[in-house]
C-alpha positions in Angstrom: -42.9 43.5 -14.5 -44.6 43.4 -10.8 -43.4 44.0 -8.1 -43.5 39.9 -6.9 -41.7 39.2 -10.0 -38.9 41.5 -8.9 -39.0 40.4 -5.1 -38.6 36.9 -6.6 -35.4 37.6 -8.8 -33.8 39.5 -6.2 -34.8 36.7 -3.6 -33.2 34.1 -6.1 -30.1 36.4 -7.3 -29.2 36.2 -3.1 -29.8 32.6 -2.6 -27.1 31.9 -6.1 -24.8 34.7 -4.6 -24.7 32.7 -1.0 -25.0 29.3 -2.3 -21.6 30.4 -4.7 -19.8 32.2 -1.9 -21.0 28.9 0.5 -18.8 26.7 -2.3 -16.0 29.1 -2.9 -15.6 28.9 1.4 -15.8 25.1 1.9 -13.6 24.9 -1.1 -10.6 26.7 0.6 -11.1 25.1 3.9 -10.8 21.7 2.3 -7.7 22.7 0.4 -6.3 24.4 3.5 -7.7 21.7 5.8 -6.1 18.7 3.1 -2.6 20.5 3.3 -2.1 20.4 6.8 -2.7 16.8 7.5 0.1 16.0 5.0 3.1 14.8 6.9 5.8 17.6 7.0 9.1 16.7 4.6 11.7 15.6 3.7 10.7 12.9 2.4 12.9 9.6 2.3 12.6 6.1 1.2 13.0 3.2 4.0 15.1 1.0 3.0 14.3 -2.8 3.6 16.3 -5.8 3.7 15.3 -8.3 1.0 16.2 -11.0 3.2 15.2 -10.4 6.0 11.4 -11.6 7.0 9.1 -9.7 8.6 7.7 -11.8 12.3 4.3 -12.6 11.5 2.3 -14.9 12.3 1.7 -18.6 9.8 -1.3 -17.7 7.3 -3.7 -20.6 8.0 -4.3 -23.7 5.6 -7.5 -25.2 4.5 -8.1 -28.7 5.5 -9.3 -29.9 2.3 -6.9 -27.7 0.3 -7.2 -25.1 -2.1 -5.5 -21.2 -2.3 -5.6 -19.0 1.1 -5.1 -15.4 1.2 -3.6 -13.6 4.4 -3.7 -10.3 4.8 -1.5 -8.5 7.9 -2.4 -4.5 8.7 0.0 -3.0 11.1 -2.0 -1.0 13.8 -0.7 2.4 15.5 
């Protein structure tokens, strides 16, 4: 084999070797990264009253009828 044929395995073998060591890296870091956004325990159910109804505002009807859907998202 030439000596451009052997530059261009060993050029190749180094980009796999970086590309691998690249994945292995951002791998961890999302693993390590995921972990700590997790909320600390314990963990413990709320409990909720079944009769009680939560104060939100009346889900608006159509004039000329027909099925609504209200949606309510509590913001922080």
């Amino acid at each position: 084999m030439d000596m451009a044929g052997k530059r261009r395995r060993r050029v190749w073998r180094r980009v796999v070797i970086v590309w691998a060591l690249a994945v292995v890296v951002a791998g961890g870091l999302t693993l390590w990264m995921q972990d700590s956004t997790e909320p600390q325990g314990p963990y413990v159910w709320e409990e909720n009253d079944p009769e009680e109804t939560p104060d939100l505002p009346p889900c608006p009807t159509p004039e000329e009828g027909g099925a609504v859907l209200c949606a309510y998202a509590e913001v922080d």
